[in-house]
N, C-alpha and C positions, 0 to 999 in steps of 0.2 A: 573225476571231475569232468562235468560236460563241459561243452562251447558248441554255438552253433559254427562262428565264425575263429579260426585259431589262425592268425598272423606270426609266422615262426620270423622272428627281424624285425628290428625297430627304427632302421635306418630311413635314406629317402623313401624307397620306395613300400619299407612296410608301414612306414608311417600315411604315407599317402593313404595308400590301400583301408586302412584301416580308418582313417576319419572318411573317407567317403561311405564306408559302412556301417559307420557308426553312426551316421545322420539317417540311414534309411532302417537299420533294424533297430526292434526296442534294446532300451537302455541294458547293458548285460551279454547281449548277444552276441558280440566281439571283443575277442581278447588277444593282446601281445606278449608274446614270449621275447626276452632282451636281455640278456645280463647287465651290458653295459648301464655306468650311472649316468656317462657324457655323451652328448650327441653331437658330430663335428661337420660343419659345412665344408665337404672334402675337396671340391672344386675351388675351394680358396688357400688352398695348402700351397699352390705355387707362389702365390703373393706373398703369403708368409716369408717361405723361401728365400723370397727376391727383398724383405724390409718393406714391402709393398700394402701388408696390414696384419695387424696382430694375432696370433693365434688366440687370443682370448676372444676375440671378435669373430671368432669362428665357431666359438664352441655354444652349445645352449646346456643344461640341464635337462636332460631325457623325462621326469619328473614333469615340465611344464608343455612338453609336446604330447605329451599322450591326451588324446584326444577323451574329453568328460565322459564319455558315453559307455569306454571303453576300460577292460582288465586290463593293467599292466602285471604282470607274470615274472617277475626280476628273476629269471633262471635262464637255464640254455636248454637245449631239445639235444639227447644222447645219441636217440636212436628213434625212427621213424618206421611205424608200422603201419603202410597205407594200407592192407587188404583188410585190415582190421580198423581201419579209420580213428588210429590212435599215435600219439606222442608218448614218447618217456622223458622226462625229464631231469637232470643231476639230482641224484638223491632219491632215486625211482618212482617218482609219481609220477603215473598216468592220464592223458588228458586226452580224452574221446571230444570227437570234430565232425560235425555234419560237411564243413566244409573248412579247407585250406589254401592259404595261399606260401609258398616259400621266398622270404626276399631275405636271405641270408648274407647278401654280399659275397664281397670275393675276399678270401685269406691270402696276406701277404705272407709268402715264401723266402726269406730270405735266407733261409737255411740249404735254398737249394742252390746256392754260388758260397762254393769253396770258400770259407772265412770270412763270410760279408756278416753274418752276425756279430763277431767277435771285433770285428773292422769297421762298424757303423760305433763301438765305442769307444775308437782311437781317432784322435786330429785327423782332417784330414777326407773323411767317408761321412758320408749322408745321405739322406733320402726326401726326398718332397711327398713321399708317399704315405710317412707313416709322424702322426701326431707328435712320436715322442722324439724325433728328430728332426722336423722340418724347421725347426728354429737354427738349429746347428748349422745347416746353409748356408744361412744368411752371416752366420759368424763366422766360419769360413771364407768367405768371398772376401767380407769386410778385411780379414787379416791375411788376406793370400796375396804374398809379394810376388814370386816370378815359379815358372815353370809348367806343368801339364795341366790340365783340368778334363777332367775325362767325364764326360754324360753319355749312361747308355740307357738303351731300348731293350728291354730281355725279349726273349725268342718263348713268351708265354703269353694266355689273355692277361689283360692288364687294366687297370681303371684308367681313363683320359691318355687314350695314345699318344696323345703330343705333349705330357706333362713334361720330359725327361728332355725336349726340345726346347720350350719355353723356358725353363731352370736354366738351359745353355744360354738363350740370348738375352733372358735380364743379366746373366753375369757377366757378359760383356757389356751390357750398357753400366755395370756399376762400375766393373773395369777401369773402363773409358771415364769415368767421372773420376774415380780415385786416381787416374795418370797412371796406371801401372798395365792396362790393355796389352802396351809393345812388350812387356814380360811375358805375357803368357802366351800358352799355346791350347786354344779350345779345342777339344776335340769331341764329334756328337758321333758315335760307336752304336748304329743301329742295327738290331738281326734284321728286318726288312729290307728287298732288294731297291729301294728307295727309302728318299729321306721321309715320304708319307703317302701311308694308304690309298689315297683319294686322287685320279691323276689330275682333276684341275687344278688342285693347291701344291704339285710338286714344281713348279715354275716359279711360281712367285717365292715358296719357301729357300726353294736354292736360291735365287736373288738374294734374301734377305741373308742368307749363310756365306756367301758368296763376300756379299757387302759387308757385312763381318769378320770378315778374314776365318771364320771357322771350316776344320778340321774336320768332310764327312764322310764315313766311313760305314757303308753298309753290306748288309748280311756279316758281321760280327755279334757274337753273344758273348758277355761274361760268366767265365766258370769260377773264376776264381779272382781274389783279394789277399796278398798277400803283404800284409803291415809291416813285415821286418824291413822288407824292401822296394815297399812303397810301389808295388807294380800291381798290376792288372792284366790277366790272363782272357784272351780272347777265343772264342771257338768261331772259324770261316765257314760260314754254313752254304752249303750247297745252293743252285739257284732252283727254286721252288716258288710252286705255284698257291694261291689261297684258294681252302676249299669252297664253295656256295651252298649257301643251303638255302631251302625255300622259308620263306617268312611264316611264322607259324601263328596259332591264335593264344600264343601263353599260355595254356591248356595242359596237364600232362597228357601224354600220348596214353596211357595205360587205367590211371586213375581220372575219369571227368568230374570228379570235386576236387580236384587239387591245381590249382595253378602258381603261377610263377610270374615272379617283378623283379627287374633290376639286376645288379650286375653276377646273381648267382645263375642267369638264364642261360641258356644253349644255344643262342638266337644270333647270326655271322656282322652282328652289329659292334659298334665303338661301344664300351661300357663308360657313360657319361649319364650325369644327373639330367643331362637333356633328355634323353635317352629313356629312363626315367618316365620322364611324363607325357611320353607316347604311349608308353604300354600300358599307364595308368586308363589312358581313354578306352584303350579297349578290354584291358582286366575289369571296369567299372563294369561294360556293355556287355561282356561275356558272361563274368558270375549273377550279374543279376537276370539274363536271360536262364541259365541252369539254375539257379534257383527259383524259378516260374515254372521251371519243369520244359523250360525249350531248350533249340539247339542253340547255342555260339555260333557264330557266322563272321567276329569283325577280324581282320588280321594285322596284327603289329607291320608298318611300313620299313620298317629296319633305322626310324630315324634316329640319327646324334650329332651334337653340335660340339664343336672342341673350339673355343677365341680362344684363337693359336698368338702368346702375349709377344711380341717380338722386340719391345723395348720396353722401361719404364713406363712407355704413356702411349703405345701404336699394339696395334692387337688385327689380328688377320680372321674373320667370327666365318671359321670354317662347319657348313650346316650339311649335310651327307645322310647317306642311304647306302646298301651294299650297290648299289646301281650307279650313283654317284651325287652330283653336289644335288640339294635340296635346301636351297637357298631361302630367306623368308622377303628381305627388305629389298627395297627395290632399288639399293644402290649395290653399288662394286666392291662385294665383302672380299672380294681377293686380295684386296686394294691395303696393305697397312692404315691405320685408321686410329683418332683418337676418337670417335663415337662408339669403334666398337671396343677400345681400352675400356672405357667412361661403364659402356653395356656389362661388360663382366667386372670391372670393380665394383662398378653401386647398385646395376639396376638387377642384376643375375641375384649376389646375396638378399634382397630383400622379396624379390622372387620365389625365392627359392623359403624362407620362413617365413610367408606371409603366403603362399601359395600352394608350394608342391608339395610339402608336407604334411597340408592343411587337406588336403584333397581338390583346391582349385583351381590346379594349371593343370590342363592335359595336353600340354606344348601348343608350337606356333602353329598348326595349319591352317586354323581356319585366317588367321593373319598372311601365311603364304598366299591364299587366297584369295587375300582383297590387294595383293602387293601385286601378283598377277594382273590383275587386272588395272591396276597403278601404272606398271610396267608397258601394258599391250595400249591403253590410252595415250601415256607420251607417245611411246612409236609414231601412233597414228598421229597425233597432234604436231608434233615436231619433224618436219621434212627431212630425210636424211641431207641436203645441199647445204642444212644451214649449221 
């Protein structure tokens, strides 16, 4: 089987990918490879988590996203043979590819902490990370009368760096609402030598941990889950530096028809749907200059946005670069905030399938842009005296 266009992932970012290509080549000429039948809007898993909104309202049918233009391919990719410009697929079929993009996602490892498998299906252990337990959370929290609550950070890449934080402080705000807060003892167990990446949000974040009475504890990893006895094994990691890498054009280094979206990249960025649809703007502007027969030239700015949720209804809309904050709006995103609560419960989800998937959002800059200059006008308009 040919394709010109072969999308191995049907997630955000291959979906994006792939309706932007399917409006510019004829009908036929791109096709998704996806096992999956359900497709989850995963930046809503923490709300879940939190009773905050329902996993149904998260999910779509993969079936109504695939884009008309486009093969959907219900299989997985075994084994990939670029020099030969081919896929294999479960069940050995072959599919030859003028061009590729990989947006495979990232696989959750829980197998790699001592007992957490076996541990995620006894009272007690849960994940905001993973569809089939993120409901669990919230039933948890609901029926947690007094003692430890333990949220960590592993010492691996990870989707939404600050999931494992925000999980911490809606269970204190429901805590607090249930009257049983002064029983527990929150504790947020990060392997990072702070409470977060980016040092302009580590001020405000301790504030709000602080204000919480929460429990934090960095450069800690968990190794181990151990159910019998209800403990939690931590590994003191060393104090260590993160490495930099330069911002790249999505491109493979080796193969130039093969490029890359999303959170399977190699690129020293947050793996966030924000995230996402940076790279969408310039995987659009790269593959269709190589497919002209020119060079690429745009390169991913390393951007992600994590609204970092710190109660029921106050959200911190932390916007970043490996360089640092990259801010869009022209107020005080450091600031807890119900606009930017409001911004990731309503205006993000319909964003997000009505845009990014669609191939129409290729993030905020050109809006940082016009906030810029939002920003530089007050200055000037408004005297600092007054």
């Amino acid at each position: 089987k040919y394709v010109k266009l072969l999308v191995v992932g049907g997630g955000a970012g291959g979906l994006g990918a792939a309706s932007k290509f399917a409006r510019k080549l004829p009908r036929g000429s791109v096709a998704i490879v996806e096992p999956h039948e359900d497709h989850y809007y995963q930046p809503g898993f923490t709300l879940v988590g939190g009773g905050l909104m329902t996993l149904e309202a998260n999910r779509r049918k993969q079936e109504t996203l695939i884009p008309s233009n486009a093969e959907w391919i219900k299989n997985e990719v075994v084994l990939f043979t670029p020099t030969q410009n081919a896929v294999t697929l479960n069940g050995g079929e072959d599919i030859i590819y003028e061009y590729m993009i990989v947006a495979m996602g990232a696989h959750l490892r829980f197998d790699k902490i001592k007992g957490a498998l076996e541990a995620l299906e006894t009272p007690g252990v849960c994940s905001n990370y993973s569809p089939f337990h993120v409901e669990k959370h919230y039933q948890e929290v609901m029926n947690f009368k007094e003692g430890n609550a333990i949220y960590t950070y592993p010492d691996a890449p990870i989707k939404c760096a600050g999931a494992p934080q925000k999980a911490c402080y809606i269970t204190d705000s429901i805590l607090r609402k249930r009257g049983v807060r002064d029983k527990a003892h929150l504790i947020y167990a990060t392997s990072l030598k702070r409470i977060f990446g980016v040092d302009s949000y580590i001020k405000p974040l301790e504030k709000v941990a602080e204000e919480k009475n929460i429990d934090v504890r960095t450069k800690r990893n968990l190794v181990e889950v151990d159910t019998s006895s209800k403990s939690a094994t931590f590994q003191i990691l060393d104090e260590d530096g993160i490495a930099t890498e330069e911002t790249e054009k999505i491109e493979s280094k080796r193969f130039p028809n093969v490029f890359g979206v999303g959170d399977c990249m190699n690129t020293p960025n947050a793996k966030t749907a924000a995230s996402v649809s940076s790279q969408l703007k310039v995987l659009d502007e790269n593959l269709t200059l190589v497919m002209q027969g020119k060079k690429p030239y745009m390169k991913y700015d390393g951007y992600a946005s994590c609204p970092l949720v710190v109660s029921r209804h106050r959200a911190i809309l932390a916007e970043f670069n490996p360089d640092g904050p990259l801010e869009t709006t022209p107020f005080n995103q450091k600031k807890p905030s119900f606009w930017a609560y409001w911004l990731k419960r309503h205006f993000m989800p319909y964003l997000y399938w009505n845009g990014l998937i669609k191939g129409f959002w290729n993030g905020p800059a050109t809006m940082r842009n016009i906030s810029r200059l939002v920003k530089s006008d007050t200055r000037n308009f408004y005297p600092r005296s007054i």
